[in-house]
N, C-alpha and C positions, 0 to 999 in steps of 0.2 A: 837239448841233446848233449850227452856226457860225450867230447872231445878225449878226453884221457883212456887210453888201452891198457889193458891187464901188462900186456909185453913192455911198454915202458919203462916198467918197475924192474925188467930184469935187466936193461941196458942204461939206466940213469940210476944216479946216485939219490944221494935223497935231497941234497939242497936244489938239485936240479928238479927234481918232481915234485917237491914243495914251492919252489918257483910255478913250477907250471899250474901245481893244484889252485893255486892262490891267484894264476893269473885267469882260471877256467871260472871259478867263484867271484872273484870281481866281474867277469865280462858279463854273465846272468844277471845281479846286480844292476850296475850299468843300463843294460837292456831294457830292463823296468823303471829305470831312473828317464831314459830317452822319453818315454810314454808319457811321462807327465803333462800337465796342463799350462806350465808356468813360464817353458821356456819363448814361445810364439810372444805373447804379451810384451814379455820382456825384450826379447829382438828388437821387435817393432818401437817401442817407447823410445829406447834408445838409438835406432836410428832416425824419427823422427825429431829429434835432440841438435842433432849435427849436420850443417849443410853448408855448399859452397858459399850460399847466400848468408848466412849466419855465421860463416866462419873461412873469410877472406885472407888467403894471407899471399903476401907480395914473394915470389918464393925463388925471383930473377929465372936462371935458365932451366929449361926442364930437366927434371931428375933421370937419370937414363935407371932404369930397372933393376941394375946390381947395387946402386946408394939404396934405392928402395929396400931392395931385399934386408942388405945388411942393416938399415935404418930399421924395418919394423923387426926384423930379427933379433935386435937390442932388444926393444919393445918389449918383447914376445919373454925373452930372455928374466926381466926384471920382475916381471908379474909370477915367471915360474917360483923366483925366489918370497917373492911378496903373499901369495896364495897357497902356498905348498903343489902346484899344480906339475903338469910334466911338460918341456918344451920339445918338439921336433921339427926340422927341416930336412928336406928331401927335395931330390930337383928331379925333375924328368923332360923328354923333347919340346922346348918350346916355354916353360914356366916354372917355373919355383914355387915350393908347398911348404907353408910355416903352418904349425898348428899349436892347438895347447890342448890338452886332456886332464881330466878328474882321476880317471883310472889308471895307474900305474905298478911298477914293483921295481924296489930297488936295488942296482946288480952289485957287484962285488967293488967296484969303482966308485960306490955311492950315487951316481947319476942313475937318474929317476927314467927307467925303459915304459913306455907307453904298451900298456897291454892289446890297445885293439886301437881303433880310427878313434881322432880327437873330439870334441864338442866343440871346440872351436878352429876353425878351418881359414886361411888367406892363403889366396892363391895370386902369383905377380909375374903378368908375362911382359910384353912388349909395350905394350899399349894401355894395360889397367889392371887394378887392384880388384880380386873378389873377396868379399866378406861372406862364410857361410856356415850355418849355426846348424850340428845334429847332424849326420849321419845322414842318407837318403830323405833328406827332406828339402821343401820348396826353400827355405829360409837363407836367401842371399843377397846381396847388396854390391852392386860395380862402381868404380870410379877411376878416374884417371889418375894418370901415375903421380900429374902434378897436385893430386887431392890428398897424397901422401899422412898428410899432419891431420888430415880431419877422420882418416881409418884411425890412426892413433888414437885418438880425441875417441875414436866408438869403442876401441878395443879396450881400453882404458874403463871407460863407463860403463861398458857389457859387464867386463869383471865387476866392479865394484858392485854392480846391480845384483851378481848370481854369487860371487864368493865373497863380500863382504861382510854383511848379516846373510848367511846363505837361508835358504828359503826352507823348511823342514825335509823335504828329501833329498836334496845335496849333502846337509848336514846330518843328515843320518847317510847316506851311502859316505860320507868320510869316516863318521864314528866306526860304519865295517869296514871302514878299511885298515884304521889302526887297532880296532878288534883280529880281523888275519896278521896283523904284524905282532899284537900281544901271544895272539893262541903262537907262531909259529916258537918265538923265546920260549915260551912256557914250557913247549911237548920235547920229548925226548923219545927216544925208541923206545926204553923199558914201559913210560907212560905210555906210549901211542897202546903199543903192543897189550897194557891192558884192555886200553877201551876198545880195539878189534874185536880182543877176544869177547868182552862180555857184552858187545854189541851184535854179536854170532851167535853167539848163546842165546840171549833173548829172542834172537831172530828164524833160527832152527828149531828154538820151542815150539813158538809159532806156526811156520809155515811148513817145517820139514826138510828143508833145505837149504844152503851156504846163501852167503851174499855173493853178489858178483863182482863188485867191488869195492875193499879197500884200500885207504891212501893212506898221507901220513895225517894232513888235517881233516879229515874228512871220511866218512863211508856213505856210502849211497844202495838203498835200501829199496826194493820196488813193493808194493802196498797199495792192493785195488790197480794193479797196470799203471799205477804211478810211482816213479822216482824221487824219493825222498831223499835228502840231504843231509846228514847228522855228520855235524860238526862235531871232534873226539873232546876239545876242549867244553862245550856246552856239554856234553852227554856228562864225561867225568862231573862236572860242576854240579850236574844233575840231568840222572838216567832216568826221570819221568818223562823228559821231551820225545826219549823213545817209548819207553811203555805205555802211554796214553794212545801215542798213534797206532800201535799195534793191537791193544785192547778196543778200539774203534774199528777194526778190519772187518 
């Protein structure tokens, strides 16, 4: 479902609705990266890797919750910069929420805004640490606060496991992601404004009728009751990606 409204465009500028078009086409993306097959396997291997029994450590008095926080917060911290990934903390009644995400966009500060919920989730209230991988799914792991150094020791290895040699679809949802950041350099108004128009042109040949939506990276095309995506930089590169689909109608 297309988030982005026609009116938008008359009360945001354009780095702001290119912001957002970029952060709508990531989150589709994303969506289908969640569905994979790879990430369960992976959870599990590496929490099966690390345990109190395996990994003892003398740690004197217990760690009260806010060393925790800021301890795995470092953490959390190091790998944003080691993986290119995005870091967040946010607290709410009762616990503390660090995460880390794949999916992001970067603001005018250069710090990396997380477009939607992370991939990777810890959560640190009074009493224990939860580890939880994806969005609405079963994939979590609890431990006590004084188990501190061995969530490290998992968060450590999870990364390494999914962004080190990332696995073909991590590594392609990053490749789109520094393809939106190439297309967005690239376009300009006068460029956008061609490929609207001769993206309308082709499209009214056809059907008889406007699109409903254009943007600055992107138009969106409905064909057979389905919403198509034409990205303005692929189309300029080459306007077969549209014509084939419309010659298929």
């Amino acid at each position: 479902m297309i988030q982005i409204e026609d009116w938008e465009y008359e009360y945001n500028a354009m780095p702001t609705m290119t912001k957002n078009e970029k952060k709508w086409l990531l989150e589709q993306v994303q969506k289908d990266l969640w569905k994979c097959d790879f990430w369960k396997p992976a959870f599990y291997k590496v929490l099966n890797r690390h345990s109190y029994q395996k990994e003892f450590y003398l740690l004197g008095s217990e760690p009260t919750p806010q060393f925790v926080d800021m301890y795995l917060h470092n953490v959390l911290r190091k790998l944003q910069e080691k993986y290119e990934v995005a870091c967040r903390r946010s607290t709410a009644k009762g616990f503390v929420q660090l995460g880390l995400g794949i999916s992001y966009v970067s603001t005018h500060t250069r710090k990396r805004q997380m477009t939607t919920v992370n991939e990777l989730e810890v959560y640190i209230d009074d009493s224990q640490i939860t580890i939880a991988l994806l969005p609405y799914s079963e994939m979590a792991a609890k431990y006590y606060l004084d188990e501190y150094l061995i969530v490290e020791n998992i968060i450590y290895d999870l990364c390494q496991e999914l962004f080190a040699a990332p696995v073909k679809q991590i590594a392609d949802f990053q490749n789109y992601h520094k393809k939106l950041d190439a297309d967005q350099r690239a376009l300009n108004l006068r460029v956008i404004e061609i490929a609207r128009s001769s993206i309308n042109s082709l499209y009214e040949k056809s059907f008889g009728r406007d699109i409903t939506l254009q943007g600055y990276l992107f138009t969106v095309v409905s064909i057979d009751g389905k919403n198509e995506c034409i990205l303005h930089k692929d189309f300029l590169d080459n306007p077969q990606i549209l014509i084939s689909k419309l010659q298929k109608k």
